[in-house]
N, CA, C and O atoms as a GROMACS GRO file, in nm:
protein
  272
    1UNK      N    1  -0.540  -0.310   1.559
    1UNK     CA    2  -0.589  -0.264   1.431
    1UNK      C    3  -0.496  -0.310   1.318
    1UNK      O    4  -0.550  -0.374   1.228
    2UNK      N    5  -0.366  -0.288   1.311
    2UNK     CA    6  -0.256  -0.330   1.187
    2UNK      C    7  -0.240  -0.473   1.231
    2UNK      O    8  -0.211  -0.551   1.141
    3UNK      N    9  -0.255  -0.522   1.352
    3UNK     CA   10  -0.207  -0.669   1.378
    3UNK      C   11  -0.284  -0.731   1.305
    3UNK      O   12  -0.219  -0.810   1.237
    4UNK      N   13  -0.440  -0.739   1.273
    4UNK     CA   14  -0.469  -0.789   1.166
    4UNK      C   15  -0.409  -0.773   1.058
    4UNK      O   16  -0.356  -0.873   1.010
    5UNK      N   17  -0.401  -0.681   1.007
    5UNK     CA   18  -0.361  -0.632   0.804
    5UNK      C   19  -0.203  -0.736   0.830
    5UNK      O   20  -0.150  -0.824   0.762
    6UNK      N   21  -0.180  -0.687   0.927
    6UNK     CA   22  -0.019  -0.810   0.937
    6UNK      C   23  -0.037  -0.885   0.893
    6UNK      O   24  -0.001  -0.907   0.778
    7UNK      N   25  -0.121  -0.985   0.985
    7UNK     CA   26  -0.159  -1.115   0.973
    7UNK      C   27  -0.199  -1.176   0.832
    7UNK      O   28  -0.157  -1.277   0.775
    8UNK      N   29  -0.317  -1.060   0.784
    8UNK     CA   30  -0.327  -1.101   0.660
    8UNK      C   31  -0.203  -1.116   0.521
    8UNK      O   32  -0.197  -1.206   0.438
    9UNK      N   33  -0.114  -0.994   0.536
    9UNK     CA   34  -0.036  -1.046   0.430
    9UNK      C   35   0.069  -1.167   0.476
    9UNK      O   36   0.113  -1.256   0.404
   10UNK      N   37   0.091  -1.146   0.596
   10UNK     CA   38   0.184  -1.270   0.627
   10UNK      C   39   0.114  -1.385   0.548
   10UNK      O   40   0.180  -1.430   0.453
   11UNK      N   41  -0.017  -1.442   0.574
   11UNK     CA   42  -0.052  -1.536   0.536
   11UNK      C   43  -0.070  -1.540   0.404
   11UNK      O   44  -0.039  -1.646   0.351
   12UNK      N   45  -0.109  -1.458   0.339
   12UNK     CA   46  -0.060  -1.473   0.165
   12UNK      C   47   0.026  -1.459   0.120
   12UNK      O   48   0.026  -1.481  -0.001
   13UNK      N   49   0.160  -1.413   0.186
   13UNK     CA   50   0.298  -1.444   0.169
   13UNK      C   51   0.340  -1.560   0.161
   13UNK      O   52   0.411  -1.609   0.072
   14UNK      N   53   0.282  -1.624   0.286
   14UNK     CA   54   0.359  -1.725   0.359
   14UNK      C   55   0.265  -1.842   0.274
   14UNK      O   56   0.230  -1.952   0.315
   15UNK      N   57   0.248  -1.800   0.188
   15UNK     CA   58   0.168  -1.968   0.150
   15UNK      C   59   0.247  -1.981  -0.030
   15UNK      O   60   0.235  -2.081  -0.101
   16UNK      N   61   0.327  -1.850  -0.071
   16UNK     CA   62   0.417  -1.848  -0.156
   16UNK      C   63   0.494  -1.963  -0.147
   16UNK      O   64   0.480  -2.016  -0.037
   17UNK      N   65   0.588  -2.035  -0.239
   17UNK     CA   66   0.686  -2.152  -0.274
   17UNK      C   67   0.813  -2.101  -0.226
   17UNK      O   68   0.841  -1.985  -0.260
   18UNK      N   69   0.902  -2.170  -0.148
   18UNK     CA   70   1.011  -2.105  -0.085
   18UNK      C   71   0.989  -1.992   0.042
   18UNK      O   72   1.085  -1.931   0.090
   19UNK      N   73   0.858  -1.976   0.085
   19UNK     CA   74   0.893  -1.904   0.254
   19UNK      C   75   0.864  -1.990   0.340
   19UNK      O   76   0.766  -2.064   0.351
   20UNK      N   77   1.036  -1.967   0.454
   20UNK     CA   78   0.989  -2.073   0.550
   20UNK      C   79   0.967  -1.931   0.699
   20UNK      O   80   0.942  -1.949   0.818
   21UNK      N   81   0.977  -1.877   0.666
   21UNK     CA   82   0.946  -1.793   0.783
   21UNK      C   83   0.915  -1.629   0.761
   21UNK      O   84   0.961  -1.587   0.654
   22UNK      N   85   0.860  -1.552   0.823
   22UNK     CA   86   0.866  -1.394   0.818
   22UNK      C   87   0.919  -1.292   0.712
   22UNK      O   88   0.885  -1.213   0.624
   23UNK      N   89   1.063  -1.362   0.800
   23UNK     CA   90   1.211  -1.318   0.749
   23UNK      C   91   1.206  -1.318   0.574
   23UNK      O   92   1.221  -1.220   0.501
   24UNK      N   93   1.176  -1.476   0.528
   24UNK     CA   94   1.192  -1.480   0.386
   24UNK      C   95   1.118  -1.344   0.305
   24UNK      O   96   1.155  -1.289   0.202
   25UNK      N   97   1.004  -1.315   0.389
   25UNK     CA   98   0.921  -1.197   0.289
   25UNK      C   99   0.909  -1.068   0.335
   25UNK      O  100   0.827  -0.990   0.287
   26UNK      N  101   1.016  -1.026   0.464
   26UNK     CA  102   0.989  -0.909   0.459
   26UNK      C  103   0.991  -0.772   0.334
   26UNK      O  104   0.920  -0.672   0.342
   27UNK      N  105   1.077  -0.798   0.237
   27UNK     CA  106   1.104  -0.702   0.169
   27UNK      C  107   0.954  -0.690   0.081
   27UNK      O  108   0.912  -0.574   0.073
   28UNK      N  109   0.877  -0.786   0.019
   28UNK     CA  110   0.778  -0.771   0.036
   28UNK      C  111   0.692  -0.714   0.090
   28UNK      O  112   0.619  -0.652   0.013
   29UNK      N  113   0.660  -0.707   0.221
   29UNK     CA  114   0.624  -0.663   0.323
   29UNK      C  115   0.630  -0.543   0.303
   29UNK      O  116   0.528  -0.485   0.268
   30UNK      N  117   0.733  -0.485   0.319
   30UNK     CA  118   0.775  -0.370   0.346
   30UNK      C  119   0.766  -0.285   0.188
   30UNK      O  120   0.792  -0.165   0.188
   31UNK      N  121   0.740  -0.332   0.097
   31UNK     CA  122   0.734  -0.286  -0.007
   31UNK      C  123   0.576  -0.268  -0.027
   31UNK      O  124   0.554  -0.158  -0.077
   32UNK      N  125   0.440  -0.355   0.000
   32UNK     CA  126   0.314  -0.334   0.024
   32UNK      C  127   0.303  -0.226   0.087
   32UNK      O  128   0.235  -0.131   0.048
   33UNK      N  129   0.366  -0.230   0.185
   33UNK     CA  130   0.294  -0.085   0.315
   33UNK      C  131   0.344   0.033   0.260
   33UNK      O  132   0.290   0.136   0.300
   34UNK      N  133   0.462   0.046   0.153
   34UNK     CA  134   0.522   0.129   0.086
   34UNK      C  135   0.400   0.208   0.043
   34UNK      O  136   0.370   0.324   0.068
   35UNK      N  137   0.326   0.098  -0.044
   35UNK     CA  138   0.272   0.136  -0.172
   35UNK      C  139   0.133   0.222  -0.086
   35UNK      O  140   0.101   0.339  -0.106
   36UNK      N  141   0.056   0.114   0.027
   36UNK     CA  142  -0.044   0.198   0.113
   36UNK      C  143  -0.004   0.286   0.097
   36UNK      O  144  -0.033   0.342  -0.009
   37UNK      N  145   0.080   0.346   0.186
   37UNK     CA  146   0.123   0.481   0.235
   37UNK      C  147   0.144   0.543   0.114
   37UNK      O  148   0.044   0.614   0.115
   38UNK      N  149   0.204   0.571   0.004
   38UNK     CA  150   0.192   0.663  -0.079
   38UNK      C  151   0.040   0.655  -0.171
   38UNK      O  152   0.004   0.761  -0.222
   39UNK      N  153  -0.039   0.543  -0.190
   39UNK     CA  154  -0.171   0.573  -0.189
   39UNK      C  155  -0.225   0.674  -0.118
   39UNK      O  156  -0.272   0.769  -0.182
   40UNK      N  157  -0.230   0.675   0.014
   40UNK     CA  158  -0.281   0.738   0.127
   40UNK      C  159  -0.255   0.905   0.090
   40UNK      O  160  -0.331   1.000   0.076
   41UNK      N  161  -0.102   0.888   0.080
   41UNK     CA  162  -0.057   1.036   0.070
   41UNK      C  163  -0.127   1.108  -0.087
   41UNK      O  164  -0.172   1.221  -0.102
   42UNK      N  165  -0.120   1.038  -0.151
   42UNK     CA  166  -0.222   1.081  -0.252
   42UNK      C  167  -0.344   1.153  -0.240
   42UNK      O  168  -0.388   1.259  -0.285
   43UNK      N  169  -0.387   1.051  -0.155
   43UNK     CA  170  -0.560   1.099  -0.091
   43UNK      C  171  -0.541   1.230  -0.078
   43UNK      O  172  -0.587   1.324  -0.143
   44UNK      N  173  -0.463   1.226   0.020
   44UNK     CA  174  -0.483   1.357   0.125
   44UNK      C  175  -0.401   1.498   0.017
   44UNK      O  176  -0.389   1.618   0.046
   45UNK      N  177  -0.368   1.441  -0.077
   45UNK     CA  178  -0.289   1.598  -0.163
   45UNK      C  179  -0.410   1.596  -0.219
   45UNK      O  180  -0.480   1.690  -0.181
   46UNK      N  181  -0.473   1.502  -0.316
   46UNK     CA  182  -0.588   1.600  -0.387
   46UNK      C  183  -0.714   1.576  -0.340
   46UNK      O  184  -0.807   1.567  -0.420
   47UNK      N  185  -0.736   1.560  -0.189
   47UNK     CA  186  -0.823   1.656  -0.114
   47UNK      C  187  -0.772   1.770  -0.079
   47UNK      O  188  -0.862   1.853  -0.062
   48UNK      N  189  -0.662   1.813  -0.060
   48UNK     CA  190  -0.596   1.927  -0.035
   48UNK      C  191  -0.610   1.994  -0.125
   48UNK      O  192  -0.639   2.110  -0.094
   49UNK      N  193  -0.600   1.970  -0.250
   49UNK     CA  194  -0.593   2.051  -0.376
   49UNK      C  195  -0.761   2.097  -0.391
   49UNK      O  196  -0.797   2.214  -0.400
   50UNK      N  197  -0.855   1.981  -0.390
   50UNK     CA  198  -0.931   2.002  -0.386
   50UNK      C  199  -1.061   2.150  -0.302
   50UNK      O  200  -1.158   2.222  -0.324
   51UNK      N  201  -0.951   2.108  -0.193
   51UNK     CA  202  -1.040   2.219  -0.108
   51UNK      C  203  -1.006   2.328  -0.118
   51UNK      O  204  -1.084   2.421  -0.093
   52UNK      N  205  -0.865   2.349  -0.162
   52UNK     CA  206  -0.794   2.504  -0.216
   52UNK      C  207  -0.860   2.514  -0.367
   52UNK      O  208  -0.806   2.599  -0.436
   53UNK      N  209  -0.978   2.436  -0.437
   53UNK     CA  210  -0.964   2.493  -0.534
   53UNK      C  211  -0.869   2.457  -0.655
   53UNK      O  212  -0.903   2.500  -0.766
   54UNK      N  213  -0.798   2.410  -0.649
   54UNK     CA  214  -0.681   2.346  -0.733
   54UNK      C  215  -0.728   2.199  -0.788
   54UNK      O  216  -0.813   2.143  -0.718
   55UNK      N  217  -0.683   2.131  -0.904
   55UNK     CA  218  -0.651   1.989  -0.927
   55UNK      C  219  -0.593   1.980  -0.913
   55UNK      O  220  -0.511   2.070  -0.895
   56UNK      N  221  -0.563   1.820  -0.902
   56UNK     CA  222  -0.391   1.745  -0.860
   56UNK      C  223  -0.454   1.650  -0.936
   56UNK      O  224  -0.571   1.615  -0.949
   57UNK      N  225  -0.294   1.603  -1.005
   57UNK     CA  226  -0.309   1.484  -1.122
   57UNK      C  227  -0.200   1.380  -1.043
   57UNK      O  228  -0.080   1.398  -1.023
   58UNK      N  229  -0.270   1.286  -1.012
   58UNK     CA  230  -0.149   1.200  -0.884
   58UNK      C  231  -0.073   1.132  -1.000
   58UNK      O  232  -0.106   1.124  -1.118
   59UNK      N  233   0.075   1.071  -0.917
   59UNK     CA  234   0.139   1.016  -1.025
   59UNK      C  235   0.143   0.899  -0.998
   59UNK      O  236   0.259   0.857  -0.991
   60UNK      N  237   0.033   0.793  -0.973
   60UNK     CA  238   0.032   0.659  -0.939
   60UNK      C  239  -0.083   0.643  -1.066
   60UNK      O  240  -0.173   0.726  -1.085
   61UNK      N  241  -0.064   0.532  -1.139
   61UNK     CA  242  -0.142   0.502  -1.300
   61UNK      C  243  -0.314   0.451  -1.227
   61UNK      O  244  -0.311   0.398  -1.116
   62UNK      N  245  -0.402   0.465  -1.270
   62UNK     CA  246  -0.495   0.418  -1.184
   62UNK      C  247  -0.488   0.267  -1.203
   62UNK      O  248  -0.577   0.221  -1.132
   63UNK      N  249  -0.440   0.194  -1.251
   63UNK     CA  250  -0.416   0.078  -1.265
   63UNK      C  251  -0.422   0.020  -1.173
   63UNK      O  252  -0.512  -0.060  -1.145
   64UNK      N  253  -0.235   0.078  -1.042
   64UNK     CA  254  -0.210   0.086  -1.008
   64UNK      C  255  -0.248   0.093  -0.863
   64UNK      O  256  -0.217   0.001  -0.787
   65UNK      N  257  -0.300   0.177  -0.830
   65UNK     CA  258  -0.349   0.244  -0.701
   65UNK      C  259  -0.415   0.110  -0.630
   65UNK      O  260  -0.431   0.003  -0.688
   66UNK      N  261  -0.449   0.138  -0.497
   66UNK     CA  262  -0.453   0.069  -0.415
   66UNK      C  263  -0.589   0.044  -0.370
   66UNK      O  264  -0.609  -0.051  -0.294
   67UNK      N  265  -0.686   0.118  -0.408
   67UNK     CA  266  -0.852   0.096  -0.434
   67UNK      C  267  -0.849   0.154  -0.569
   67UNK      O  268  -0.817   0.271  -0.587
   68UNK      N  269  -0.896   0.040  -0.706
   68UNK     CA  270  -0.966   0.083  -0.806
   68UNK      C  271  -1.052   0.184  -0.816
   68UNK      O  272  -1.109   0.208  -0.923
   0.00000   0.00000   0.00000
């Protein structure tokens, strides 16, 4: 399941000027899945909020976020 999504950013990494391997873009890398995951965690607070009844005003700009 993630071995794809891998694959995919590797390869739009890896077609960047200056990567000759993995290595060159992990921080990249690791900075994308960052951003998923606190997308994600978003989700799930204001459905949480939601179902208690509450709003939640997330603090990611919608700009930003990871589905428009």
């Amino acid at each position: 399941m993630f071995e794809q999504t891998f694959k995919n950013i590797d390869d739009i990494l890896h077609k960047d000027a200056g990567c000759g391997s993995e290595l060159d873009y992990v921080e990249q890398t690791s900075w994308i899945l960052f951003l998923k995951y606190l997308d994600d965690f978003e989700k799930d607070k204001k459905t949480a909020a939601e179902l208690a009844g509450k709003s939640y005003e997330g603090i990611i700009d919608k700009q930003y976020k990871w589905e428009a």
